[in-house]
KEKE-3310 file (N, C-alpha, C; in steps of 0.2 Angstrom, whole numbers, plus 5000, padded with zeros to 4 digits):
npx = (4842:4850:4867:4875:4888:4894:4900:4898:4910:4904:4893:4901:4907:4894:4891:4900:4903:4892:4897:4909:4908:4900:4913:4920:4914:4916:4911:4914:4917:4918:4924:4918:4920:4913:4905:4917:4929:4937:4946:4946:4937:4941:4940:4954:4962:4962:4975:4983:4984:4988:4999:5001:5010:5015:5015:5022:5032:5034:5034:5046:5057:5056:5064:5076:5092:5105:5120:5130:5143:5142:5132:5138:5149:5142:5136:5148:5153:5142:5141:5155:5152:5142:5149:5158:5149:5146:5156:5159:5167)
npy = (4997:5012:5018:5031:5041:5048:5042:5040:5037:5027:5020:5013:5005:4999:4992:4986:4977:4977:4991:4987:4979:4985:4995:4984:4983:4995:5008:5022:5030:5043:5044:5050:5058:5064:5074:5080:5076:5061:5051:5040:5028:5018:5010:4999:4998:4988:4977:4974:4958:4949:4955:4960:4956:4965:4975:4973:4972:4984:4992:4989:4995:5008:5008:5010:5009:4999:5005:4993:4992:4998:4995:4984:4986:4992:4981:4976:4986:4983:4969:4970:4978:4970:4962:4966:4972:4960:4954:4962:4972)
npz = (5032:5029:5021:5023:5017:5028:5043:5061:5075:5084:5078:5068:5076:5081:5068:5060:5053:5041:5038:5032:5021:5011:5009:5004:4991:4986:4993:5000:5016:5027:5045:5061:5076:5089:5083:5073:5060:5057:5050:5036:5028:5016:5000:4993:4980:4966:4964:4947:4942:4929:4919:4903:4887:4881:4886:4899:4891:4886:4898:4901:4891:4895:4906:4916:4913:4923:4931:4931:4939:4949:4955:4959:4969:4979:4983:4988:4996:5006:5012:5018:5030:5035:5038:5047:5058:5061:5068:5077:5077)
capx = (4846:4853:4873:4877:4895:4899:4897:4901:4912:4897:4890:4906:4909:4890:4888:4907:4903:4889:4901:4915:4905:4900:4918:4923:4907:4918:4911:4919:4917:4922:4923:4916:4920:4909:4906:4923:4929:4945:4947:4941:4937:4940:4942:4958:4963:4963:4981:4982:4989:4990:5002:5002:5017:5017:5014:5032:5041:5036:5037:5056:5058:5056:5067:5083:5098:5107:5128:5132:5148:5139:5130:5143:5151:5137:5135:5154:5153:5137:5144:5161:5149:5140:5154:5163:5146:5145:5161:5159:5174)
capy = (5003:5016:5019:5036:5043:5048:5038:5042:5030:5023:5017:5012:4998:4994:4989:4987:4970:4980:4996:4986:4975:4992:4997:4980:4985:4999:5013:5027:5033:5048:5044:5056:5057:5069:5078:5079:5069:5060:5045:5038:5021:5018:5004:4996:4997:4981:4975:4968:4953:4950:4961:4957:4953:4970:4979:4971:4975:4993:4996:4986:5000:5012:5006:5014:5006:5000:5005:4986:4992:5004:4989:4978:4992:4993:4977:4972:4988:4978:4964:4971:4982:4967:4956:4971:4971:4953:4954:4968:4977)
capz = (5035:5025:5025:5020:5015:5033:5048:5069:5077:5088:5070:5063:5080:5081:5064:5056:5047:5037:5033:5029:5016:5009:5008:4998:4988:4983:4996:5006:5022:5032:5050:5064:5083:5091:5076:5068:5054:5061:5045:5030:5026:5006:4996:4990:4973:4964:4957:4942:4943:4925:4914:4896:4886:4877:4892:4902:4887:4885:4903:4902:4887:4899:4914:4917:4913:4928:4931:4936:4943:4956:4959:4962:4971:4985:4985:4992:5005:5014:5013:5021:5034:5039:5044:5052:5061:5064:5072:5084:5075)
cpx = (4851:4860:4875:4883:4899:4896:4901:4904:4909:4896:4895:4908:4902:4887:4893:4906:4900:4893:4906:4914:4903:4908:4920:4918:4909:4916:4915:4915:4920:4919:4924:4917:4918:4906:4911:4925:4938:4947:4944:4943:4938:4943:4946:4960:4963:4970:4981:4986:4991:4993:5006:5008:5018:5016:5020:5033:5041:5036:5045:5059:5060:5060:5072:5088:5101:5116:5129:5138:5148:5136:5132:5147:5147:5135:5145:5154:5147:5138:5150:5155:5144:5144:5159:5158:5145:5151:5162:5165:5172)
cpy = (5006:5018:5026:5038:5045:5045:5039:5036:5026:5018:5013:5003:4994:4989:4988:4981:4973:4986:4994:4981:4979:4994:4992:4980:4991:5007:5017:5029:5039:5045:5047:5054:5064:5076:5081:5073:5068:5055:5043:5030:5021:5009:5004:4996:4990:4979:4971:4965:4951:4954:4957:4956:4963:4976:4980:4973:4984:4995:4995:4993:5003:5014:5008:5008:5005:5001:4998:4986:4994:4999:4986:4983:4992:4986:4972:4978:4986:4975:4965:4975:4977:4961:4961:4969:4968:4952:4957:4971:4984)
cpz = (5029:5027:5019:5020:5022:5037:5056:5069:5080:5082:5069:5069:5079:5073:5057:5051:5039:5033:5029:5022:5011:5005:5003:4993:4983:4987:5000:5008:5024:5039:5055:5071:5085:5089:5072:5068:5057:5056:5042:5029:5019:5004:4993:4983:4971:4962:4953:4940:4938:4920:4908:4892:4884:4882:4897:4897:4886:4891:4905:4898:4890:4906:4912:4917:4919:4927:4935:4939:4950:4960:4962:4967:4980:4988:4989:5000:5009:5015:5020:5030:5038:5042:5048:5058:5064:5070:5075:5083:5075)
residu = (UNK:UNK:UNK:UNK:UNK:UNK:UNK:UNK:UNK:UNK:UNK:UNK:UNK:UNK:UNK:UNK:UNK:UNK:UNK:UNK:UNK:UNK:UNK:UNK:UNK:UNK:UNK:UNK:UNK:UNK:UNK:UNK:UNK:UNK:UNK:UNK:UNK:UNK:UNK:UNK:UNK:UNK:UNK:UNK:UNK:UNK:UNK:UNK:UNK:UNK:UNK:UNK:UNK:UNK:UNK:UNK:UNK:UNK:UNK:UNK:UNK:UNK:UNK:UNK:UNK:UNK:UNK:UNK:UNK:UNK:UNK:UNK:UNK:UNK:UNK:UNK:UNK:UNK:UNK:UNK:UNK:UNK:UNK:UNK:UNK:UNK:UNK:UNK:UNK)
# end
């Protein structure tokens, strides 16, 4: 049985094991109800769970310096906002 690029939603329930084995295979779909396309099936990008040393440092390179006061700063008004909170003040 051949699975071509678009498939009706009838197709898509009777025979979901098959397109979605396809789709981890790498395939798309468009999905059709009564002849408009209403969704696409697509396959997942992979992430790459390993990142090489020189790849962390020259993206740390690139990271924006943080203001650690602003930080700290935002971090006492939730703080304060969640025990006002806590106490139904």
């Amino acid at each position: 049985m051949s699975l071509g690029g678009e498939i009706n939603q009838r197709d898509l329930r009777a025979r979901s094991r098959e397109i979605m084995d396809a789709v981890a295979a790498g395939r798309s779909f468009t999905v059709t109800r009564h002849g408009s396309q209403i969704g696409s099936l697509v396959p997942l990008r992979h992430v790459r769970r390993f990142v090489s040393r020189d790849d962390f440092a020259a993206t740390s390179d690139r990271a924006p310096t943080p203001d650690l006061d602003a930080f700290r700063a935002d971090q006492d008004a939730s703080m304060e906002q969640g025990l006002t909170g806590a106490l139904g003040a």
